[in-house]
N, C-alpha and C positions, 0 to 999 in steps of 0.2 A: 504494500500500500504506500503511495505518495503522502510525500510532507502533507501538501495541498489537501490532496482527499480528507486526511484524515486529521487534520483542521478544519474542514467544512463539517463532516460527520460529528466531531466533536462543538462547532456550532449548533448544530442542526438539535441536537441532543442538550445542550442550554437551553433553546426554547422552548423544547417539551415536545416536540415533534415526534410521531408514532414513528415505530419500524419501519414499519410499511411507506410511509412518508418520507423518509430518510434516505431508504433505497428509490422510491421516484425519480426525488430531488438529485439525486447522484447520478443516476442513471442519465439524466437530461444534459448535466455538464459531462458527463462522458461521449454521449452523440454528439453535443457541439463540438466537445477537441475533436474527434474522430474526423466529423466532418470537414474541419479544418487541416486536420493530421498536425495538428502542433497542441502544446499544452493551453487549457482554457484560459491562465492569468496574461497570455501573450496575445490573446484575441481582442481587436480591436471595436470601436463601440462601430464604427459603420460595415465592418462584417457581422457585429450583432444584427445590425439594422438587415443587413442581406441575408442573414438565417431566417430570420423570423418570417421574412415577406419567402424563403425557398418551403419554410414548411407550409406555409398558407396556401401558397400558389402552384407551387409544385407536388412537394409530399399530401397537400390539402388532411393538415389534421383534422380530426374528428376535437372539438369544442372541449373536453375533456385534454385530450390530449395535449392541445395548446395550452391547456390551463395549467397543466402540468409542469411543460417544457418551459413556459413563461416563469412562474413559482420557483420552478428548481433554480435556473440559470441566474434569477432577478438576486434570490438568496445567496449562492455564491458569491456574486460580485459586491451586491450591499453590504452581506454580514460576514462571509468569513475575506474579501480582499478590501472591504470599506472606499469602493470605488462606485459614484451616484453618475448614471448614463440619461441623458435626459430621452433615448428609446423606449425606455420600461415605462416612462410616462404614456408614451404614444401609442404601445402597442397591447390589444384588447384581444380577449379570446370569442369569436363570432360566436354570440347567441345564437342557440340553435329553440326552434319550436314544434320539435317533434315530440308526440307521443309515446309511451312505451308501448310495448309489446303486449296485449292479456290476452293470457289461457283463460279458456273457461273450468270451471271446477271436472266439467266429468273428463275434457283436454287432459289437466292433469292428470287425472287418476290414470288415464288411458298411461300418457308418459311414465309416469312411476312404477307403471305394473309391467311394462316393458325393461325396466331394468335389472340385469340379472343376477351379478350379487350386492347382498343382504346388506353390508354397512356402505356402499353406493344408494341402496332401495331407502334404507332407515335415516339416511343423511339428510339427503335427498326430502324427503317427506315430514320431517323436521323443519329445514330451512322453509318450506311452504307451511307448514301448519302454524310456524310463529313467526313468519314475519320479517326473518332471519338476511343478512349479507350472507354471501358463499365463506367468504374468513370467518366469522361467528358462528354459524352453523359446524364446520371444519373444528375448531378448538373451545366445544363444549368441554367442560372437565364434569367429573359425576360429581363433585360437590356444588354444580352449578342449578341441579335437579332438585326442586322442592317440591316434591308428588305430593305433600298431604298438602301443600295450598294452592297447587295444580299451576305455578308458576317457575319460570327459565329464568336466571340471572345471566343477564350478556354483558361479559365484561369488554373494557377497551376494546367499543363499536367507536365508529368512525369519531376523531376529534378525541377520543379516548374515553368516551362518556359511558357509563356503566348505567344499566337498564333493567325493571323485568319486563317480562311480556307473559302472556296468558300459555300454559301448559296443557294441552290440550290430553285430555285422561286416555284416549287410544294413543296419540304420539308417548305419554307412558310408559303405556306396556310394550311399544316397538321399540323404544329403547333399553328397558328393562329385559327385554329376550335378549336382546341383541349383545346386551353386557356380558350377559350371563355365557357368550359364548368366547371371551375373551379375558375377563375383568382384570383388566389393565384397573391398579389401584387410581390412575389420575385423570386421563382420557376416552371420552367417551368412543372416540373413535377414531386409537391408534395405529399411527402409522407402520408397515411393514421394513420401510426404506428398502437402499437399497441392495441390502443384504440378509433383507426377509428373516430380520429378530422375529421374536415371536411375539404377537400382539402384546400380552402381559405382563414381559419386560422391556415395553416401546417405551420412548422418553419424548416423543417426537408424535404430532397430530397428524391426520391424514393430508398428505400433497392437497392443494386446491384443484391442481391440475386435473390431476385424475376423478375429482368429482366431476368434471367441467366435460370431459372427457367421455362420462358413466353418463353425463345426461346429452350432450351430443348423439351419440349410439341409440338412447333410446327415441330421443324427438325422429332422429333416422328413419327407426323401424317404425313408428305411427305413421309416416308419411301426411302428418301436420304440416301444411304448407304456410308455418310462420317461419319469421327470423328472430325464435326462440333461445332464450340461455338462463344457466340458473339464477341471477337477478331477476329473471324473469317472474319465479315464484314467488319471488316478493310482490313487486309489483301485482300480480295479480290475487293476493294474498288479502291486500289492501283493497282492490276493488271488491273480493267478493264480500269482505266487510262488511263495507259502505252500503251493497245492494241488500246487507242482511239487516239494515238499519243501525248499526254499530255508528256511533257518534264521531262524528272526522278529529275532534278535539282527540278525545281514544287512543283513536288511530295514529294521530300525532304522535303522541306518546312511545306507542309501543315499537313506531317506526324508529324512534329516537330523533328524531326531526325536529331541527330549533325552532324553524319558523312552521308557520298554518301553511303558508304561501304554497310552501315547496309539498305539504300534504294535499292543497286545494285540488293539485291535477287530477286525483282520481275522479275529482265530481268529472270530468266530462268523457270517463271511462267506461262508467255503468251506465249498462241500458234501463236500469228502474231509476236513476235518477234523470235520464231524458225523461220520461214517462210521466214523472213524476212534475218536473219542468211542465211537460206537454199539459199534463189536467190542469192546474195552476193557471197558467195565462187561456185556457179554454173557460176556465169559471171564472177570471176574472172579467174577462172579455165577453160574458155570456149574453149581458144588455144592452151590448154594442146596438 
């Protein structure tokens, strides 16, 4: 590891920055030297200015992605080389106004039942029954399990905010089998690596990859002609909420979501909240 790197990491880590956040943000000034093929403190602010407009216009990142590459790169230079580019003022990550993706409930089930092994199946159908990120769902620990009040503790969720959400009494018992075929004292659903220890004495949670992977394969074999992924379950986890009358405030919550704002999208995701819309302006409007 470089002087550099590992002065930024150790920035990055003063601010309180997640794992996950840490490797982004490094990852991003590693593309940029790449790109450049010299080291990132040697890059000048109007080849900033030319990266930033090659990944818009060329690479055309995805809104996320730019957010990213902007945050990581912007950090470098402000905190760990204390160098202020009047670029980072200018450059914005394009708003995007697209919808997510929703399964419907029996969609899912269809997909989950198509996957073929059991701590993929049980993962899988946890991250949907509560609501769950693909990393949250992945490093459940069994002390996280409160069956007699039927609630999940999700720790360091995004921002590193610690959560419960509602336990659903059949997600339960499928993880309750599901322990019972490995019990690994600490996780619920330990990793094999890559020298296939044996679940019990795993130290290590299951790859994300490989869930991502276990539910590709199955949306596959449904021949669901979405452009489905396990965020997905979330997402539509939330809508089927909303349409079961679950209060959005709730849902807020359980999503672990600062703002309402960022929960409000699901209103125009359910088809009983159109419906619901539609009778409303039909009786308000009824003595037109």
């Amino acid at each position: 590891m470089t002087e550099l790197r590992k002065r930024m990491i150790e920035s990055l880590q003063l601010r309180g920055l997640s794992e996950r956040t840490q490797e982004a943000y490094v990852r991003a000034v590693r593309q940029l030297a790449d790109h450049y093929h010299k080291s990132p403190d040697l890059i000048s602010e109007e080849e900033l200015r030319q990266y930033f407009l090659h990944i818009k216009n060329v690479k055309k990142y995805s809104r996320g992605a730019s957010t990213i590459a902007l945050c990581g790169i912007k950090f470098f230079f402000e905190k760990t080389l204390n160098r202020e580019f009047t670029t980072f003022k200018l450059v914005r990550a394009q708003r995007e106004k697209k919808l997510p993706v929703i399964l419907s409930v029996e969609e899912v089930l269809l997909i989950l039942g198509r996957v073929r092994l059991p701590r993929y199946r049980v993962c899988l159908g946890t991250i949907y029954s509560c609501g769950l990120r693909l990393q949250e769902g992945t490093h459940i620990q069994v002390r996280d399990i409160d069956s007699g009040r039927g609630m999940l503790h999700v720790r360091h969720g995004k921002g590193g905010k610690d959560r419960y959400v509602p336990l659903p009494e059949r997600t339960v018992e499928l993880l309750r089998h599901y322990w019972r075929t490995h019990r690994n004292p600490v996780w619920m659903f330990p990793s094999e690596g890559r020298v296939h220890v044996e679940l019990k004495n795993s130290t290590e949670p299951m790859e994300r990859s490989s869930v991502q992977h276990a539910f590709r394969a199955a949306l596959k074999e449904t021949k669901i002609n979405k452009a489905a992924s396990v965020h997905t379950l979330r997402h539509s986890w939330a809508t089927h909420l909303l349409e079961a009358g679950v209060n959005l405030r709730l849902i807020q919550e359980y999503l672990g979501h600062s703002s309402p704002q960022t929960t409000s999208i699901y209103t125009h995701l359910t088809a009983r909240a159109e419906d619901l819309g539609r009778e409303a302006i039909n009786r308000i409007m009824s003595g037109l």
